[in-house]
N, C-alpha and C positions, 0 to 999 in steps of 0.2 A: 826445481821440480817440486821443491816440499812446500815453497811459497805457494806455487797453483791450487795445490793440494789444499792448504790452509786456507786460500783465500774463497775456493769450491767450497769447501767447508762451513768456512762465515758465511756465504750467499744461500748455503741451504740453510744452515740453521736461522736466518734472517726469513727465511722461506716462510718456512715451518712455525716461525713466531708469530708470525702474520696472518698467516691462515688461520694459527689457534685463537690468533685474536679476532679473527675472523668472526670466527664460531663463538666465542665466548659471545658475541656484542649481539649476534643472532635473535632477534625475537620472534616469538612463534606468529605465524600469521592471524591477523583476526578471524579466518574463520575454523580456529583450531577452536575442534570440540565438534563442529557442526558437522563431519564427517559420519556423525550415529543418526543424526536424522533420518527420518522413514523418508522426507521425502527433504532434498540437500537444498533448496529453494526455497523451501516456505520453514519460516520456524513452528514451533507447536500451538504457537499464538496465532498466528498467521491462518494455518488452517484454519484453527478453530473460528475465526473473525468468516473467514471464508464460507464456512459451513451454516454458520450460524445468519449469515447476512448483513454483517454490520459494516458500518460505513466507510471507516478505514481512511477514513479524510478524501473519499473519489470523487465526494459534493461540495472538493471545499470553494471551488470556482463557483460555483452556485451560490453556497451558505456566506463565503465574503462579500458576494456584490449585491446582496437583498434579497435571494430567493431561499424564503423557508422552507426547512426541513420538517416533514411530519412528525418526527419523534420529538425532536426540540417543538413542536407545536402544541402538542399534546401533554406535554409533561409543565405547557406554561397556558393551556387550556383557561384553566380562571384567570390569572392576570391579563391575558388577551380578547377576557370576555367571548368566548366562540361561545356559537348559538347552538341550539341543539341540531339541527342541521351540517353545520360547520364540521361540530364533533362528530358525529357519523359519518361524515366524509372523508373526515381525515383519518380515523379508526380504517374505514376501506382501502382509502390509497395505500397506510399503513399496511394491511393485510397484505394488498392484492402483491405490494412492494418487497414485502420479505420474502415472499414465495420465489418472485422471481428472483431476488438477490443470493435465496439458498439455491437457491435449480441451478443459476449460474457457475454461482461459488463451487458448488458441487462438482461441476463438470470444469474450472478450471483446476482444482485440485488434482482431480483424475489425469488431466491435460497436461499438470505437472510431472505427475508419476509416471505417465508414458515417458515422460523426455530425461528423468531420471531413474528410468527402468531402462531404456537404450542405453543411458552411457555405463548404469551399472553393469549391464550382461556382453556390454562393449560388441553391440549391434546397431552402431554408428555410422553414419556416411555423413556427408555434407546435404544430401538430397535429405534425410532422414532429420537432420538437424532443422532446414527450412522447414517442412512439414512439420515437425512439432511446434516449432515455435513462432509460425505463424497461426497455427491451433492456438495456442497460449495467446497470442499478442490479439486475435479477433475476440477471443471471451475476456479477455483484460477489457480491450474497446465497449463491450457489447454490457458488460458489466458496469463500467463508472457511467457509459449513455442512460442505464437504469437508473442511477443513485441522482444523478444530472436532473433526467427527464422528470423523476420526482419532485426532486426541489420544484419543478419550473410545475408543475401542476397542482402542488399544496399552495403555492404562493396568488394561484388566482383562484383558490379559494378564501380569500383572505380579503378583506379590504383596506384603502392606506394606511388606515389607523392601526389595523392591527400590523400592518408590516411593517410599520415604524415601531412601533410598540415591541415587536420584537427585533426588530435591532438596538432598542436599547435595550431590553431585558437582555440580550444574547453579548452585550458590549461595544456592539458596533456602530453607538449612533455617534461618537467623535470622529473616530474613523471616519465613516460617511459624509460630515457636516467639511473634513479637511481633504476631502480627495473629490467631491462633486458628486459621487455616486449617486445615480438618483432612486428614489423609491418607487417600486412596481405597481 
């Protein structure tokens, strides 16, 4: 009987060692900390990238295979020689581009906070869940088509020369010369 007893004994305390080791070995998850976010989705960079209209790498399918980007245009304006023409057009697209990329940004921000106000106030369903975040996933889409459809329209402002010219000014004319890409 005092055998059982002992041997019950070792198997808990074998238990209980285990589990502590359990715990000891525990690491916090990586999004420990991000539970104070205003909104648990976007970091505080995130929004602000959002708000402000920046690119956030959504043109990088554009910017890798030859189609310039306005700001990278403008900020290499003299090495690329743009005409005075060229430059006011691209100052435009510039404009007309941030506006929409903050309208956008703006409303996926809000987009986010609806679906992080739901699960905070824990007025959740599964129907409530699709609806937001097909909200969210159509202003995601509607957003990088903006930052996209730019590239492809700074880029036939441009002519070969200067769209080779910035791909080497930008890094990418070995890249280009080793993979075929061709220029626009």
């Amino acid at each position: 009987m005092q055998t059982k007893f002992t041997l019950k004994l070792i198997a808990a305390c074998a238990i209980l060692t285990g589990a502590t080791g359990l715990f000891a070995q525990h690491t916090p998850s990586p999004y420990a900390g991000q539970q104070t976010r205003s909104i648990k989705a976007l970091s505080a960079t995130q929004e602000q990238d959002l708000l402000q209209g920046k690119g956030m790498e959504l043109a990088k399918a554009a910017e890798l295979n030859g189609y310039a980007g306005p700001a990278h245009v403008l900020e290499l304006a003299a090495a690329l020689q743009l005409d005075d023409a060229q430059r006011h057009a691209t100052q435009t697209l510039m404009a007309r581009h941030k506006d929409k990329a903050r309208a956008l940004g703006a409303q996926l921000v809000e987009a986010e906070r609806a679906l992080d106000g739901a699960f905070a106030s824990q007025a959740i369903d599964a129907a409530r869940i699709t609806d937001l975040t097909q909200a969210i996933g159509t202003l995601q889409a509607a957003l990088r088509a903006e930052h996209l459809q730019t590239h492809l329209e700074q880029t036939a402002l441009l002519n070969p020369q200067q769209i080779a010219g910035y791909q080497k000014l930008r890094g990418y004319d070995h890249a280009q010369a080793t993979t075929g890409t061709h220029v626009h």
